[in-house]
Chimera marker file (.cmm) of the C-alpha trace (Angstrom):
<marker_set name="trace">
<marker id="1" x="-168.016" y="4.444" z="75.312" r="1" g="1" b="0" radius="0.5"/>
<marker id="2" x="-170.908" y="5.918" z="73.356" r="1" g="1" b="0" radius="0.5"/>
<marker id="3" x="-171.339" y="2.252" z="71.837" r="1" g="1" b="0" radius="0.5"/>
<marker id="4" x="-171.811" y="0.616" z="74.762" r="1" g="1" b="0" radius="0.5"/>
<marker id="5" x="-173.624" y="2.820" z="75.918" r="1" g="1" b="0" radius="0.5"/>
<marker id="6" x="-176.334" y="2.523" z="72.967" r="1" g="1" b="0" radius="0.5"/>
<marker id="7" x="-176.037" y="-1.106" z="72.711" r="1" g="1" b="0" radius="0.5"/>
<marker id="8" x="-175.352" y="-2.094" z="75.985" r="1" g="1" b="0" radius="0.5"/>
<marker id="9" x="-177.930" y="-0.424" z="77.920" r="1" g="1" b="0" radius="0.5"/>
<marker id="10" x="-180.943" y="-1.592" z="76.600" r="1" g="1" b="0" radius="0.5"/>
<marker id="11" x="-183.074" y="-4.637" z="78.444" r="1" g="1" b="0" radius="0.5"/>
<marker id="12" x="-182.677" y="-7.817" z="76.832" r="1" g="1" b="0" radius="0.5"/>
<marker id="13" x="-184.437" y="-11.185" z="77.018" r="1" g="1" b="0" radius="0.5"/>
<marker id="14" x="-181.250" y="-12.562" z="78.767" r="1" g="1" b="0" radius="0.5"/>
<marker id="15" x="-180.599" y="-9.865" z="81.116" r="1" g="1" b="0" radius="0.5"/>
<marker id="16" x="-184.512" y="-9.792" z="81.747" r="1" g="1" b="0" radius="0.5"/>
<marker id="17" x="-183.787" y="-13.642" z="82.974" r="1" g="1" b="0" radius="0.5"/>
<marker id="18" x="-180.578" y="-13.379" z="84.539" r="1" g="1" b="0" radius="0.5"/>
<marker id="19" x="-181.829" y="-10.720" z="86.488" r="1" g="1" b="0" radius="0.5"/>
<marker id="20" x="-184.612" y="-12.324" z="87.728" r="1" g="1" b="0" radius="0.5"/>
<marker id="21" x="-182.920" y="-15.374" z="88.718" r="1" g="1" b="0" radius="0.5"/>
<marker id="22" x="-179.589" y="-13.503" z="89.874" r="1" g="1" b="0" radius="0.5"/>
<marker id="23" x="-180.330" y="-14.524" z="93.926" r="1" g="1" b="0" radius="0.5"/>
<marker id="24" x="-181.087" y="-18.080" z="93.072" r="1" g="1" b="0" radius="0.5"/>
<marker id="25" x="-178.065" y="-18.445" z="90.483" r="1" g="1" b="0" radius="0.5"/>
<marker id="26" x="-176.055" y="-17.494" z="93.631" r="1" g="1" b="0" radius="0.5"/>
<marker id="27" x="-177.216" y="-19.673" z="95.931" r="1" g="1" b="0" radius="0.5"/>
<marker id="28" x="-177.106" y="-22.673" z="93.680" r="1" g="1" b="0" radius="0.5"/>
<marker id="29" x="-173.896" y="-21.733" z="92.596" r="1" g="1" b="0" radius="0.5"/>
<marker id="30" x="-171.800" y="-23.239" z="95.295" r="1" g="1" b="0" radius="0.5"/>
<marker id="31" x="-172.960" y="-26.802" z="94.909" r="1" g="1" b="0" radius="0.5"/>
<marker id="32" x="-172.480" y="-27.093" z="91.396" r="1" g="1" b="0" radius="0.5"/>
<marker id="33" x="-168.960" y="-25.646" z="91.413" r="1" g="1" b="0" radius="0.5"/>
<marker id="34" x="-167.989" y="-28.400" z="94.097" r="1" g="1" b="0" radius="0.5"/>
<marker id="35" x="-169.989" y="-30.924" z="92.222" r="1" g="1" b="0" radius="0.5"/>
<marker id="36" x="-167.748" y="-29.925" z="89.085" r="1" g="1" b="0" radius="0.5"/>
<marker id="37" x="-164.684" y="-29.711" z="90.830" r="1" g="1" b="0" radius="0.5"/>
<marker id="38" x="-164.648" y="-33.423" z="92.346" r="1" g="1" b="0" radius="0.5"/>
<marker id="39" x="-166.100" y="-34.558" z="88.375" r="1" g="1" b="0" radius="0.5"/>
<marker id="40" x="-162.651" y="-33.191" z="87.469" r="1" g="1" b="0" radius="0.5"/>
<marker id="41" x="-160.320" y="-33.492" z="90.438" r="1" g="1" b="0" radius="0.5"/>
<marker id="42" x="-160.607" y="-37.279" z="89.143" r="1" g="1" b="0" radius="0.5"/>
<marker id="43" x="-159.329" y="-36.679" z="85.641" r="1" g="1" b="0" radius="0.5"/>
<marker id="44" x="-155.620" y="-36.587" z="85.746" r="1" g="1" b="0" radius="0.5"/>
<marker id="45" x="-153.825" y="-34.650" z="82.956" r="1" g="1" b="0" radius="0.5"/>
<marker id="46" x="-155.837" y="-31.847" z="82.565" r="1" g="1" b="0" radius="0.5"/>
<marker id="47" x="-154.737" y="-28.196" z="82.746" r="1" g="1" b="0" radius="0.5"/>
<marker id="48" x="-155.334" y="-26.206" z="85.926" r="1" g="1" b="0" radius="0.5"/>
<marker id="49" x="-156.580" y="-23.432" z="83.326" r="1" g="1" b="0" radius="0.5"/>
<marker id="50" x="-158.637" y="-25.534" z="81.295" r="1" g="1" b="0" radius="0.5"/>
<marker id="51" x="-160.508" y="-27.149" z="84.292" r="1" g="1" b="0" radius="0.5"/>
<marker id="52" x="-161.374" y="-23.472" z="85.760" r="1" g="1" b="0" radius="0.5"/>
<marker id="53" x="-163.286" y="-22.583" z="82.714" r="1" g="1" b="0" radius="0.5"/>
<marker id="54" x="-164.711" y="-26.200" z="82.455" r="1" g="1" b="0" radius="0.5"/>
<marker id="55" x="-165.638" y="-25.751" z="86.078" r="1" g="1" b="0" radius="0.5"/>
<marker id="56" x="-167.108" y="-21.897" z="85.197" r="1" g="1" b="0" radius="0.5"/>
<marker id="57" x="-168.834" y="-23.015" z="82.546" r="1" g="1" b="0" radius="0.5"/>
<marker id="58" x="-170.894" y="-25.720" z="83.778" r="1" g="1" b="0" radius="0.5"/>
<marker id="59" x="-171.229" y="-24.440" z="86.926" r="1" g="1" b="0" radius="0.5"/>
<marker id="60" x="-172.409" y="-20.914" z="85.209" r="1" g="1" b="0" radius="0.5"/>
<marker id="61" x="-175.285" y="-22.471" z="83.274" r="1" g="1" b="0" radius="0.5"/>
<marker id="62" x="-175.726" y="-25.477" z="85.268" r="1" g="1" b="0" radius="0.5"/>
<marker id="63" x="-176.888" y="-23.085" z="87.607" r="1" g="1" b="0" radius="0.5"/>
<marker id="64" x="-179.363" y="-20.590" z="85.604" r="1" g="1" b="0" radius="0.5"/>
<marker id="65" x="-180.836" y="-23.873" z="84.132" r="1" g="1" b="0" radius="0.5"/>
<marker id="66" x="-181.725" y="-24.896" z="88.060" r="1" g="1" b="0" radius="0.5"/>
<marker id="67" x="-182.968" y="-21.490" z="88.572" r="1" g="1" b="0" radius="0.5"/>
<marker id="68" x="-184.998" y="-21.438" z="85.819" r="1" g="1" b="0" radius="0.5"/>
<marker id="69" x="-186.526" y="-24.860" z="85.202" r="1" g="1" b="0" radius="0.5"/>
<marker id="70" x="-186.422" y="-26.467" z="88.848" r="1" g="1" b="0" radius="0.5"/>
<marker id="71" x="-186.498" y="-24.175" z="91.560" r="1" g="1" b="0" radius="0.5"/>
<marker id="72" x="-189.442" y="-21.627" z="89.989" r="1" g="1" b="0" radius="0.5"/>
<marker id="73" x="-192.090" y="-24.250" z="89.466" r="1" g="1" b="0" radius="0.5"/>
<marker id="74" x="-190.773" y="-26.561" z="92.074" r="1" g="1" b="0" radius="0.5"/>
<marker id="75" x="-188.977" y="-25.283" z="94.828" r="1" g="1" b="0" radius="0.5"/>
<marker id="76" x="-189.518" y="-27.509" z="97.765" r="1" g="1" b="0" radius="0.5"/>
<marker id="77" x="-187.941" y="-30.620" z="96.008" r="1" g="1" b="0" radius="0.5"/>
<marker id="78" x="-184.612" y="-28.051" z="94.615" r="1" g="1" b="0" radius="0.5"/>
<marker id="79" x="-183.890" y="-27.360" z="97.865" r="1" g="1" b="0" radius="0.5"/>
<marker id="80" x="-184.215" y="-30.893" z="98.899" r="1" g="1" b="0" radius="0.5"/>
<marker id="81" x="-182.520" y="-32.383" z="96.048" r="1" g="1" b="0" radius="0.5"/>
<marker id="82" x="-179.668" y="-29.671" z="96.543" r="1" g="1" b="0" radius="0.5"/>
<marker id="83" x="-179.484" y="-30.283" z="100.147" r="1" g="1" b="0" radius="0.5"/>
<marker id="84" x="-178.996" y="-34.316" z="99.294" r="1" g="1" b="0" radius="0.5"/>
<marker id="85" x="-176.584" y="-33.844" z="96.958" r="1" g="1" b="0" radius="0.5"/>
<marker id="86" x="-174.642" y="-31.963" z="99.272" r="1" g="1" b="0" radius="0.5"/>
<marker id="87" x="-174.944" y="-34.405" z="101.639" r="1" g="1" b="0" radius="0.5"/>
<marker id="88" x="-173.651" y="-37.081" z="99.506" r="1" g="1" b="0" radius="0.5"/>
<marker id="89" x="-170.842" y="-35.016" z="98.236" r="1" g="1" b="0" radius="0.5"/>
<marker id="90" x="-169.357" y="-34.501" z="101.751" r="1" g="1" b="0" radius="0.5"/>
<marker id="91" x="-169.786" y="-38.155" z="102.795" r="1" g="1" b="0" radius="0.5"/>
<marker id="92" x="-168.355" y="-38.813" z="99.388" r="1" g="1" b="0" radius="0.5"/>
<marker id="93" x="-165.168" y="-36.801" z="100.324" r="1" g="1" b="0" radius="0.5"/>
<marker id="94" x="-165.052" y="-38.487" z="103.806" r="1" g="1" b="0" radius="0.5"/>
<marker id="95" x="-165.024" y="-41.955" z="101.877" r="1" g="1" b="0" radius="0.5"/>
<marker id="96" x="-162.234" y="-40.697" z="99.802" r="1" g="1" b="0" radius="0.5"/>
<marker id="97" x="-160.455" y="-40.144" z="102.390" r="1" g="1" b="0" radius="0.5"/>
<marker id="98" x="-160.451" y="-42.980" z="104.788" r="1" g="1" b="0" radius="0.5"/>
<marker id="99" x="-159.701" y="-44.834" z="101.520" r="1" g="1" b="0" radius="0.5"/>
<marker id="100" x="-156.385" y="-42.578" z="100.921" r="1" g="1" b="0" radius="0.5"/>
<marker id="101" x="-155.525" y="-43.013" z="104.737" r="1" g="1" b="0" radius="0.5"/>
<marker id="102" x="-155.880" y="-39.256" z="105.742" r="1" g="1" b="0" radius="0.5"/>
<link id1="1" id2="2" r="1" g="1" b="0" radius="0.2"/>
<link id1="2" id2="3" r="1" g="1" b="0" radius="0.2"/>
<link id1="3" id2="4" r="1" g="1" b="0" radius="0.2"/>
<link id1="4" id2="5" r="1" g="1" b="0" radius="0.2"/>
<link id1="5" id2="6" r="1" g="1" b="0" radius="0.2"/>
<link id1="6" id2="7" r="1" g="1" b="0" radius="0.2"/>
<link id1="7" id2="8" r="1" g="1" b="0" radius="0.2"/>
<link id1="8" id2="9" r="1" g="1" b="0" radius="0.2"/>
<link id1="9" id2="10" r="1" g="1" b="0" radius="0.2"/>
<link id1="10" id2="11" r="1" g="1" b="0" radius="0.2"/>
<link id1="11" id2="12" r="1" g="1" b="0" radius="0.2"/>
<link id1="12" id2="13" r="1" g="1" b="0" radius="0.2"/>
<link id1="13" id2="14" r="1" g="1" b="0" radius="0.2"/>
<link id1="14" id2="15" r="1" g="1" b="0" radius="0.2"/>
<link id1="15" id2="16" r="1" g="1" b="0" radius="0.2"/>
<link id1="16" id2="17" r="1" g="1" b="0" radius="0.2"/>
<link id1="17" id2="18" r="1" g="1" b="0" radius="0.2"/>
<link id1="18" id2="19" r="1" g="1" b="0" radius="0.2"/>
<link id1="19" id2="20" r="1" g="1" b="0" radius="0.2"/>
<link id1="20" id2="21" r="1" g="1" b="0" radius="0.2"/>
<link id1="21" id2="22" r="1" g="1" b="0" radius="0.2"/>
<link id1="22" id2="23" r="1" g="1" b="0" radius="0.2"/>
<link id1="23" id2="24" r="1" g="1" b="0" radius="0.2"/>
<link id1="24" id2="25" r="1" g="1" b="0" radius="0.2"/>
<link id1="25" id2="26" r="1" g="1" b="0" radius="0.2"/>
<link id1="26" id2="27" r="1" g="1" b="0" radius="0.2"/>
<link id1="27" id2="28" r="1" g="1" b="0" radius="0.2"/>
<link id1="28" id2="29" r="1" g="1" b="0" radius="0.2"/>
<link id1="29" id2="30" r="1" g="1" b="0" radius="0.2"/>
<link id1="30" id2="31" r="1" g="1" b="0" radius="0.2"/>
<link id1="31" id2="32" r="1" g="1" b="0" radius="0.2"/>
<link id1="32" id2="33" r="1" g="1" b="0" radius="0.2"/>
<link id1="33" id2="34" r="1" g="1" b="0" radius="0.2"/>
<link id1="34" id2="35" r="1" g="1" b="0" radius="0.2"/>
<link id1="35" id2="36" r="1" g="1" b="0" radius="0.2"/>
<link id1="36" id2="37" r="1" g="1" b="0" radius="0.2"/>
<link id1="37" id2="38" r="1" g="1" b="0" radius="0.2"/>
<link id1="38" id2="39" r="1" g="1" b="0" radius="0.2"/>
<link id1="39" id2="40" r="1" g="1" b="0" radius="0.2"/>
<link id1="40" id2="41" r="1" g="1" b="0" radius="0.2"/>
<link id1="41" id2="42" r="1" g="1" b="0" radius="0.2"/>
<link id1="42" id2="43" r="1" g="1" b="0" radius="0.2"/>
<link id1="43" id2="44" r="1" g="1" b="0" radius="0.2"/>
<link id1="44" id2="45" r="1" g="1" b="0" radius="0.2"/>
<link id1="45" id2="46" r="1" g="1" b="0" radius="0.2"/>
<link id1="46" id2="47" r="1" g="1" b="0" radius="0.2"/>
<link id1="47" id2="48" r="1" g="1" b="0" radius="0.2"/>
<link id1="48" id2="49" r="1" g="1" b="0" radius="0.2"/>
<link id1="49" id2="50" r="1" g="1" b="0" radius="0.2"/>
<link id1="50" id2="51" r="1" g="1" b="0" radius="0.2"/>
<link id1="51" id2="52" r="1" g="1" b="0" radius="0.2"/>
<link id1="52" id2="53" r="1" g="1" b="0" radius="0.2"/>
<link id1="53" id2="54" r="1" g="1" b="0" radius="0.2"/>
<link id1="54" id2="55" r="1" g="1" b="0" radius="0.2"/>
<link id1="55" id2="56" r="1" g="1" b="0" radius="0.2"/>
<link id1="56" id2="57" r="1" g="1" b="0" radius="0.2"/>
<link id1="57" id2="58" r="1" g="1" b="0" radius="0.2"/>
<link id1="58" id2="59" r="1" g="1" b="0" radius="0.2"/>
<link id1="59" id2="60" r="1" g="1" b="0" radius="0.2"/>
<link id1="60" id2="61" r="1" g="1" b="0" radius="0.2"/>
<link id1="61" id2="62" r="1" g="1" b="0" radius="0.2"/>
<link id1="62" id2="63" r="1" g="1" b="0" radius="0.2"/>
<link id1="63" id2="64" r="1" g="1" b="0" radius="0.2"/>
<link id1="64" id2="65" r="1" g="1" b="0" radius="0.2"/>
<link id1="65" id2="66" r="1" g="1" b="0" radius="0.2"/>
<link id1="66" id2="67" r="1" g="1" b="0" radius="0.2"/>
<link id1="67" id2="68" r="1" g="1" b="0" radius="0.2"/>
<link id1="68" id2="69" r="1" g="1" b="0" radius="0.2"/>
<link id1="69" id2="70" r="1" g="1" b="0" radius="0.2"/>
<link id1="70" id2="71" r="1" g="1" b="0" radius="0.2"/>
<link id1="71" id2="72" r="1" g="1" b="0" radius="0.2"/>
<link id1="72" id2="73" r="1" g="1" b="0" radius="0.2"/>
<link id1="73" id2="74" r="1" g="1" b="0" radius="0.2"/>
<link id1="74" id2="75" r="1" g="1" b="0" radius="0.2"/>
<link id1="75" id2="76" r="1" g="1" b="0" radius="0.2"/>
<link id1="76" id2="77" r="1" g="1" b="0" radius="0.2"/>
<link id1="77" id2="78" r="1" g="1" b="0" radius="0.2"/>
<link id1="78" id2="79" r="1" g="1" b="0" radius="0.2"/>
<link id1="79" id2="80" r="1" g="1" b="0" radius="0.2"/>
<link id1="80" id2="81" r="1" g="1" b="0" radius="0.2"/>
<link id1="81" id2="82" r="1" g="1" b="0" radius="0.2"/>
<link id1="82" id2="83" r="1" g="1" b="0" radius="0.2"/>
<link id1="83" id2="84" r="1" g="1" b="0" radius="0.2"/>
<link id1="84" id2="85" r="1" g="1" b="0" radius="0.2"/>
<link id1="85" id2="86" r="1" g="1" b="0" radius="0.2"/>
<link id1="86" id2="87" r="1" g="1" b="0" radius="0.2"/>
<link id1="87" id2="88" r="1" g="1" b="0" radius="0.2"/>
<link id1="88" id2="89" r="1" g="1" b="0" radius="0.2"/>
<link id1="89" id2="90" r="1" g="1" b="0" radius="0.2"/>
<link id1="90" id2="91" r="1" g="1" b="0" radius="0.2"/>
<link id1="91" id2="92" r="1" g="1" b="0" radius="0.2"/>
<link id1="92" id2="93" r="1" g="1" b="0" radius="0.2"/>
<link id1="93" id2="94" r="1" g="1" b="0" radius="0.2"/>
<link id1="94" id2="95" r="1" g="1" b="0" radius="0.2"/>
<link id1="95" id2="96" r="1" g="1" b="0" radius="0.2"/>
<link id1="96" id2="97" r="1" g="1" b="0" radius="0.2"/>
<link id1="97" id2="98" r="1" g="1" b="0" radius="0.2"/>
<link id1="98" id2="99" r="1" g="1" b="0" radius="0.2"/>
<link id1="99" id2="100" r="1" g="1" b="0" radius="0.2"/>
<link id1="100" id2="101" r="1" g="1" b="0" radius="0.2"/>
<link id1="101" id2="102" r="1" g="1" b="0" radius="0.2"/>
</marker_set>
């Protein structure tokens, strides 16, 4: 306990950052975990495990790189861009499924 106390419980450069862009991590989270989850639903023969950590993964930093390099400098077009990629991903899925017959 003592040691993670004394190593753990210092500021870093990385919490520093991942503190800062905690809120907007969250919020951009959600699109880029169903933007990786359709990317894989399509590849058959992969491992339910393996595809959650894929799926944490990317999502994880694809999400602290948005934070940090798109939506602080230019947040007006993130939010746009985010909310048109959302848009496509649900008429995407609606596609899909007129295709299957659902």
């Amino acid at each position: 306990m003592s040691l993670a106390l004394r190593y753990w419980n210092s500021p870093t450069a990385i919490n520093r950052s991942l503190a800062a862009n905690s809120y907007d991590i969250y919020l951009s989270r959600y699109p880029c975990v169903f933007l990786f989850q359709l990317i894989l639903f399509t590849l058959p023969g992969i491992y339910p495990l393996l595809k959650l950590f894929l799926v944490l993964l990317a999502s994880i930093s694809s999400s602290y790189l948005t934070s940090q390099y798109l939506k602080r400098p230019y947040s007006r077009l993130t939010i746009a861009a985010t909310t048109g990629l959302f848009l496509i991903l649900v008429i995407g899925i609606r596609v899909k499924k007129k295709i299957k017959g659902e």
